[in-house]
py3Dmol code that shows the C-alpha trace and the ligand (Angstrom):
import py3Dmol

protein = """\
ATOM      1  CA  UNK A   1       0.000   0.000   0.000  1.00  0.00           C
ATOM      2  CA  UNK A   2       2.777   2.226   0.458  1.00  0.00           C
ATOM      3  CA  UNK A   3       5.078   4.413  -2.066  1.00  0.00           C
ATOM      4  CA  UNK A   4       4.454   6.274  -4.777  1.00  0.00           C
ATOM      5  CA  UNK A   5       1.065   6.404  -6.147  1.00  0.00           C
ATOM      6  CA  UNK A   6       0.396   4.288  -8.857  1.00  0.00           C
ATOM      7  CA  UNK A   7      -1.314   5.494 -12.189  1.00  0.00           C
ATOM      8  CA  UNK A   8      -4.355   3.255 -11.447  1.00  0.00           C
ATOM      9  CA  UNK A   9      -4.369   3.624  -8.006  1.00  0.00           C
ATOM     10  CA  UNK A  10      -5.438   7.193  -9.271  1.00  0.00           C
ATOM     11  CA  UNK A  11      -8.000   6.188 -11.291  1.00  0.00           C
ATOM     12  CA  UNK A  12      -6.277   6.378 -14.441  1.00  0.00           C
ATOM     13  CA  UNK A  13      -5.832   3.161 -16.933  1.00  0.00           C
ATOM     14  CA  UNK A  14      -2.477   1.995 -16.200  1.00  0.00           C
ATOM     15  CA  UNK A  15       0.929   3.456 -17.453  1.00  0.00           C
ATOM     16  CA  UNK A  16      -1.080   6.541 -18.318  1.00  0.00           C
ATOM     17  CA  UNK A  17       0.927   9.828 -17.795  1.00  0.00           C
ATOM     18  CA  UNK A  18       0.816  11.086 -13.863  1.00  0.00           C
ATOM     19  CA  UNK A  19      -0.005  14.692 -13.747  1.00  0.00           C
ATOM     20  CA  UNK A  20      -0.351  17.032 -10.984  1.00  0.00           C
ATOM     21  CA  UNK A  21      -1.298  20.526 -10.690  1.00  0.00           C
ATOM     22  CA  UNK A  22      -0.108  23.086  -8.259  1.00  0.00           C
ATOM     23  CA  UNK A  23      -2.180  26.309  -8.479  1.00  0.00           C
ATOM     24  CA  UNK A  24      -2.131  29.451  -6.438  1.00  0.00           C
ATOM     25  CA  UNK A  25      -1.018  32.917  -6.409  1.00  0.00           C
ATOM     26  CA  UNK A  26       3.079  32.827  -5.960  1.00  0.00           C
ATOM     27  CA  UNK A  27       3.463  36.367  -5.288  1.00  0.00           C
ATOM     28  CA  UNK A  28       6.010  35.558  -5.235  1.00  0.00           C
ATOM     29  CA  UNK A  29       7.280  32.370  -5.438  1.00  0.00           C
ATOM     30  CA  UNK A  30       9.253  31.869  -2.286  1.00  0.00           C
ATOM     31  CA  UNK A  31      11.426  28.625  -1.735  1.00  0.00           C
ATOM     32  CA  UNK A  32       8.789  26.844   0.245  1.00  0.00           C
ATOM     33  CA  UNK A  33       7.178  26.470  -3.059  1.00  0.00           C
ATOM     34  CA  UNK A  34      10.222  25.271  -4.651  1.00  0.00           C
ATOM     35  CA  UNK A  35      10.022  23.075  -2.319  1.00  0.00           C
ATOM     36  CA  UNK A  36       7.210  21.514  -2.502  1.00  0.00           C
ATOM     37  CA  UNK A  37       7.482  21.618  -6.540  1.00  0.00           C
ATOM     38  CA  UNK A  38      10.582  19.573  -6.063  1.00  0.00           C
ATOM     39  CA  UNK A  39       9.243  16.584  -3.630  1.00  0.00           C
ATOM     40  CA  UNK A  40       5.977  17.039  -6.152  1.00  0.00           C
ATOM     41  CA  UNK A  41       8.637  16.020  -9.354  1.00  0.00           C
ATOM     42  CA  UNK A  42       9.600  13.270  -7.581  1.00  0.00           C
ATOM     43  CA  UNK A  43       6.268  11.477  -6.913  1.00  0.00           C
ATOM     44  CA  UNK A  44       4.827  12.674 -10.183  1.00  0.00           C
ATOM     45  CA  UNK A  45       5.442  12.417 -13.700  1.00  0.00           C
ATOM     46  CA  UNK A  46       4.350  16.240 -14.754  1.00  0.00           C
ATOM     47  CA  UNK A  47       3.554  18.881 -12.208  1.00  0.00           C
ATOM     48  CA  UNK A  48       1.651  22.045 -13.897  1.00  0.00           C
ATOM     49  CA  UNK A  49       2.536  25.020 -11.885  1.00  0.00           C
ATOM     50  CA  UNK A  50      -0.930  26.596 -12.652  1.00  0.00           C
ATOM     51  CA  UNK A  51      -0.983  30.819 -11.296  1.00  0.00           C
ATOM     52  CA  UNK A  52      -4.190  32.152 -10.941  1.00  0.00           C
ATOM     53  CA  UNK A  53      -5.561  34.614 -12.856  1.00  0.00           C
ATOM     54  CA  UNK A  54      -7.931  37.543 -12.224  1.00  0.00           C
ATOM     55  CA  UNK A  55      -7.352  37.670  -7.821  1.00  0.00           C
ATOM     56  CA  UNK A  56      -9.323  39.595  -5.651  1.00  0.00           C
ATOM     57  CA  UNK A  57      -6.480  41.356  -4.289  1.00  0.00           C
ATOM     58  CA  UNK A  58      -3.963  43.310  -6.194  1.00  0.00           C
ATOM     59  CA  UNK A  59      -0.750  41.415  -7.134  1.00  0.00           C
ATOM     60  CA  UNK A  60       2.898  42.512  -6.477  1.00  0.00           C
ATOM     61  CA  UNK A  61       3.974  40.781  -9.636  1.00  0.00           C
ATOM     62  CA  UNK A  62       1.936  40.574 -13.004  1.00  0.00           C
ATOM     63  CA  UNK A  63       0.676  37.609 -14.345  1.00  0.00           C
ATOM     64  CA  UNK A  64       3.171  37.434 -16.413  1.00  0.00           C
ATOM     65  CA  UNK A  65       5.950  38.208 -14.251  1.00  0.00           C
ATOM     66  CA  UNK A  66       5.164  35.336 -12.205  1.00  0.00           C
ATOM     67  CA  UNK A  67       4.724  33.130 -15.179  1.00  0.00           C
ATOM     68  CA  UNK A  68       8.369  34.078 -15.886  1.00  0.00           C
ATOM     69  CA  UNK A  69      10.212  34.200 -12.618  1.00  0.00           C
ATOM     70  CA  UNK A  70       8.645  30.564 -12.372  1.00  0.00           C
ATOM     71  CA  UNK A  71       9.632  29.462 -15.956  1.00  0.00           C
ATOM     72  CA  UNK A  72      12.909  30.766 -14.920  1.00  0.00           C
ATOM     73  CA  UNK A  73      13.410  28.717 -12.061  1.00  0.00           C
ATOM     74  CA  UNK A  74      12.234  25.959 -13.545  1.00  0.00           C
ATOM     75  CA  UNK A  75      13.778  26.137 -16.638  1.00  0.00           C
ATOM     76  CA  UNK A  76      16.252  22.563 -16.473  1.00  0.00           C
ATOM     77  CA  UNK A  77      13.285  20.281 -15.324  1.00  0.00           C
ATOM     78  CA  UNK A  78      11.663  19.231 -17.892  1.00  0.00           C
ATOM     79  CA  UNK A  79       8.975  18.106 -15.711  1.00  0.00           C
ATOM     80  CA  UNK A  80       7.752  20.873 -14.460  1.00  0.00           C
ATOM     81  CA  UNK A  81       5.379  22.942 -17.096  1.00  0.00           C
ATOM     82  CA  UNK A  82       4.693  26.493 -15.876  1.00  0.00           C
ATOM     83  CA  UNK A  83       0.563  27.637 -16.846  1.00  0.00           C
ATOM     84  CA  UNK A  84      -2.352  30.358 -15.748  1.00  0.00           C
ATOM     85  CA  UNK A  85      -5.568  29.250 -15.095  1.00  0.00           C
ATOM     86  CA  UNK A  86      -9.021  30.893 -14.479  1.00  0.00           C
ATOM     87  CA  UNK A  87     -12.270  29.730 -13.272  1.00  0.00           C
ATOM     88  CA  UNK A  88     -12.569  26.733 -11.272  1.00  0.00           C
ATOM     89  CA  UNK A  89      -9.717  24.694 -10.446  1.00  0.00           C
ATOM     90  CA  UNK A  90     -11.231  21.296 -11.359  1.00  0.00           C
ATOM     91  CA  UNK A  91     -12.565  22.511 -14.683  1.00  0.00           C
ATOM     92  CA  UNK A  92      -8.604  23.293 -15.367  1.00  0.00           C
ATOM     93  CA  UNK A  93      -6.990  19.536 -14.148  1.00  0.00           C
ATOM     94  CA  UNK A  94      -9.955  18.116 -16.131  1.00  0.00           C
ATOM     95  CA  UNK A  95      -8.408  20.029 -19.337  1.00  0.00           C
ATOM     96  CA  UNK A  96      -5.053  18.954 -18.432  1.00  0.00           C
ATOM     97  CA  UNK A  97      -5.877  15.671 -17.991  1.00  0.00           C
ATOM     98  CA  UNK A  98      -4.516  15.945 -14.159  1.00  0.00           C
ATOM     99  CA  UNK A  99      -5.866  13.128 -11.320  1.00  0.00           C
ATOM    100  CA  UNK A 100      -3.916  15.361  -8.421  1.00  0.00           C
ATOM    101  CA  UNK A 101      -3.937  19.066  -6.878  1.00  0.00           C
ATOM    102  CA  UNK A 102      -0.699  19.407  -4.963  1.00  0.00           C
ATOM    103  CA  UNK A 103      -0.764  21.680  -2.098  1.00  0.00           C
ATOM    104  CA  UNK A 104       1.886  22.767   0.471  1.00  0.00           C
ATOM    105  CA  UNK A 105       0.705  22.423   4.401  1.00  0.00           C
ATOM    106  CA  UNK A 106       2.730  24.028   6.950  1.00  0.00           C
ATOM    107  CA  UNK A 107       1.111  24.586   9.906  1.00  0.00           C
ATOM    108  CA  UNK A 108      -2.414  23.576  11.383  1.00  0.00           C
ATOM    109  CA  UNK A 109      -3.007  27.108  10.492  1.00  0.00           C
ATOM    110  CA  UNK A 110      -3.619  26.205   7.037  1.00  0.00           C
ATOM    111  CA  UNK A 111      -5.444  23.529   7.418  1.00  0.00           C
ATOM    112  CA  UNK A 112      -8.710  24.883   7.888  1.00  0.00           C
ATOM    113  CA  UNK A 113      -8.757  26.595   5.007  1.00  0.00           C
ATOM    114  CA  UNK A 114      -7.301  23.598   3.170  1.00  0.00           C
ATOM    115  CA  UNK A 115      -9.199  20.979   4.294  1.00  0.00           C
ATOM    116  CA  UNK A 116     -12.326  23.112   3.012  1.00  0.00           C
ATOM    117  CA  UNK A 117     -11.188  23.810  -0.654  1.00  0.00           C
ATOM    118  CA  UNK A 118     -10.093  19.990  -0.530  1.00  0.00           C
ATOM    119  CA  UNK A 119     -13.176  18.928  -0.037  1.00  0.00           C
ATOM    120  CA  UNK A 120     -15.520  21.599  -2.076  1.00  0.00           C
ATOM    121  CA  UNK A 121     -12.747  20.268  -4.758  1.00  0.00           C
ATOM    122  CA  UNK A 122     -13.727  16.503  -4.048  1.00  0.00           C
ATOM    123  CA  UNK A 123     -17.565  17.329  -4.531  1.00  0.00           C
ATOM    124  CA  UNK A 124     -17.440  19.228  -7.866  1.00  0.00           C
ATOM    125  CA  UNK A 125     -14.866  16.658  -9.238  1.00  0.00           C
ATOM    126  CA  UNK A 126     -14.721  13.524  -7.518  1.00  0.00           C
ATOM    127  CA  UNK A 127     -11.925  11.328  -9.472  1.00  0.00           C
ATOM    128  CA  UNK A 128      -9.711  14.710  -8.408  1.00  0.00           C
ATOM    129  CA  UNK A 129      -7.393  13.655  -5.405  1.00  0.00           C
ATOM    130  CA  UNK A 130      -5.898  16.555  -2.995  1.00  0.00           C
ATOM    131  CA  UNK A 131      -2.553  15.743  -2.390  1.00  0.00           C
ATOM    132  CA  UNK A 132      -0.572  17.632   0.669  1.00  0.00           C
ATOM    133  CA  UNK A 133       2.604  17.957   0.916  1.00  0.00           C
ATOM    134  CA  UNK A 134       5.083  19.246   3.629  1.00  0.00           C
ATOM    135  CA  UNK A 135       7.697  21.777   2.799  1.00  0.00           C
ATOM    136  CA  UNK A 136      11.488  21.372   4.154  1.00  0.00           C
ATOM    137  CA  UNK A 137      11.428  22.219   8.296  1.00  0.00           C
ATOM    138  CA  UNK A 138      13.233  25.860   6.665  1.00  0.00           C
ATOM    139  CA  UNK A 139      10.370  26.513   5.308  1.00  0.00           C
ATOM    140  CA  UNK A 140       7.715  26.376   7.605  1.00  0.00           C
ATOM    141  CA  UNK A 141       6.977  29.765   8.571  1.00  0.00           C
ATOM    142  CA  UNK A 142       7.390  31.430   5.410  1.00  0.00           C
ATOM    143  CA  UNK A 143       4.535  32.828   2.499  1.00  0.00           C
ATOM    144  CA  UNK A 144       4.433  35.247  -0.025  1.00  0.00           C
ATOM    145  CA  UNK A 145       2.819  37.974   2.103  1.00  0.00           C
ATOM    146  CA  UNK A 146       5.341  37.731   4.363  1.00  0.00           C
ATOM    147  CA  UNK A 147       8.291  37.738   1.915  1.00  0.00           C
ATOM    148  CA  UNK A 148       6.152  40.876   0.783  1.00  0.00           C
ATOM    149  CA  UNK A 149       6.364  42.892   3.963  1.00  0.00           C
ATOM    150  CA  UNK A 150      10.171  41.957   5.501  1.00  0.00           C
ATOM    151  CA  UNK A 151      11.787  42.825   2.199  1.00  0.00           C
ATOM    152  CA  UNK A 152       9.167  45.932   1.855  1.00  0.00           C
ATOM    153  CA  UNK A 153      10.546  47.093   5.892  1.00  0.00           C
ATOM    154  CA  UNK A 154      14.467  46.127   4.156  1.00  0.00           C
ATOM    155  CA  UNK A 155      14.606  43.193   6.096  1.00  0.00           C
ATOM    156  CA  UNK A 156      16.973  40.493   4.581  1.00  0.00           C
ATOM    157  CA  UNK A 157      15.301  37.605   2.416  1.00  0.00           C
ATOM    158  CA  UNK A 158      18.183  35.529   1.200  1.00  0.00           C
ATOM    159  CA  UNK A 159      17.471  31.686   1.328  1.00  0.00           C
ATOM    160  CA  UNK A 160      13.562  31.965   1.467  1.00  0.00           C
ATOM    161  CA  UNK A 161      13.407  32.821  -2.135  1.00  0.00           C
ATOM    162  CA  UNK A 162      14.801  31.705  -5.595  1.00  0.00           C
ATOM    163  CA  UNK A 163      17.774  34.776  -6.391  1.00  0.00           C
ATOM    164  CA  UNK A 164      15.480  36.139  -9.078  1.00  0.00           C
ATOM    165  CA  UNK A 165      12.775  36.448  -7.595  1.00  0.00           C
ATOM    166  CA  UNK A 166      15.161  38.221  -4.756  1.00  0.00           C
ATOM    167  CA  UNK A 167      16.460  40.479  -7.820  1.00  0.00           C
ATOM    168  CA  UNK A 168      12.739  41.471  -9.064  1.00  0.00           C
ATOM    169  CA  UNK A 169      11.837  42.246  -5.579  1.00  0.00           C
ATOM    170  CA  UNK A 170      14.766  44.648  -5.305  1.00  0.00           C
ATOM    171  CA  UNK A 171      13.700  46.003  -8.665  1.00  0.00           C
ATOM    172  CA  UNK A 172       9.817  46.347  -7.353  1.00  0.00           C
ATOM    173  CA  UNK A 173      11.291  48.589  -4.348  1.00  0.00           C
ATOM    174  CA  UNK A 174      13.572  50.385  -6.147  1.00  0.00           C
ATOM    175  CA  UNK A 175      10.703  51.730  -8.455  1.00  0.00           C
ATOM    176  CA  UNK A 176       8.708  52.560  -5.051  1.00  0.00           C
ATOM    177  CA  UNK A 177       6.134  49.623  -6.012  1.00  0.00           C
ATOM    178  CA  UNK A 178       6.368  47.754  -2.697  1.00  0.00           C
ATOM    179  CA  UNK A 179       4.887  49.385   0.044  1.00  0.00           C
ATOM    180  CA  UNK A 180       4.643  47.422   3.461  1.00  0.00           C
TER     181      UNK A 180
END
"""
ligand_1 = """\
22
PNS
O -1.905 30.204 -3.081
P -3.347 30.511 -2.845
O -3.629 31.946 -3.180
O -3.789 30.116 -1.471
O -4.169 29.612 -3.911
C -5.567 29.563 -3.871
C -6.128 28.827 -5.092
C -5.611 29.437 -6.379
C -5.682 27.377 -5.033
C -7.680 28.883 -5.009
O -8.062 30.198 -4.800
C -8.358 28.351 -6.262
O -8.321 27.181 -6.530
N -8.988 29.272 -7.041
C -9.649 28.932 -8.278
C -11.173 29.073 -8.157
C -11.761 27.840 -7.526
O -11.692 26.738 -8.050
N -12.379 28.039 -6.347
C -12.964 26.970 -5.571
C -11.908 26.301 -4.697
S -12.633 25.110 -3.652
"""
view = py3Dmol.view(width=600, height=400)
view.addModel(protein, "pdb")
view.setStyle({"model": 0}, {"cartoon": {"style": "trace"}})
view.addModel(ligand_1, "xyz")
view.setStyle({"model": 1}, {"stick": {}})
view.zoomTo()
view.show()
């Protein structure tokens, strides 16, 4: 029963292709999501990096900033396919052909809120399996809107994100576009 997840084990016919999708906001991406796409690569056979479009809030980073700080990370593992999505999540793994949403827990602060788009996930799509994953100890206590605000107050961010997405955050300040 243990290891990886097989393909039928997911409800697909066997040897069929075993793709995830990680959505959210990554703004930014900070190395807990790295993180978590890493351990993701290693379970499955394509993780979609999917950003949502069209937020409530105002973003830091465009749309397509974050498509290509991501892309730029991610740019030697071929695994790893960075995409934007709108609309419902499970509409977009049912166009991809995806059986998993990844998503990063850290804390039992998240889970509330986790355990409660898991689930509304599972009723409007249930052959769609949540899958969470824990991010590196390091990692724990880090998000984006975090990263936001120390680097905003000058604080020093080195480790807890990728060094361009350190380098675009510098840029952001410099042009007086991150305000704590
Ligand atoms: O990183 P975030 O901002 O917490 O990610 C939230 C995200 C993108 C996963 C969630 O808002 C989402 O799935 N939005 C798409 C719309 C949708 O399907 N809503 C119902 C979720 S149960």
């Amino acid at each position: 029963m243990c290891g990886e997840p097989s393909s039928e084990s997911l409800g697909q016919p066997p040897g069929a292709e075993r793709i995830a999708v990680y959505p959210g906001s990554f703004d930014p991406l900070t190395n807990g999501h790295v993180d978590i796409i890493m351990r993701g690569v290693r379970i499955f056979d394509r993780i979609i990096v999917a950003i949502l479009l069209n937020q409530e809030k105002v973003p830091l980073f465009s749309v397509e900033e974050r498509v290509a700080t991501a892309r730029e990370v991610f740019r030697s593992q071929a695994r790893v396919e960075v995409d934007t999505f709108d609309g419902l999540l499970v509409d977009y793994a049912r166009r991809r052909g995806a059986h998993v949403i990844v998503r990063g827990l850290r804390a039992i602060s998240d889970f509330e809120y986790e355990f409660q788009m898991a689930l509304m996930n599972r009723r409007l799509m249930p052959d769609l399996e949540t899958v969470f994953m824990m991010p590196a100890e390091s990692y724990t206590y880090i998000s984006s809107r975090l990263i936001r605000e120390v680097f905003a107050l000058g604080g020093p961010i080195s480790g807890l994100v990728p060094e361009t997405v350190e380098a675009r955050l510098r840029e952001k300040r410099s042009a007086g576009d991150l305000k704590p």
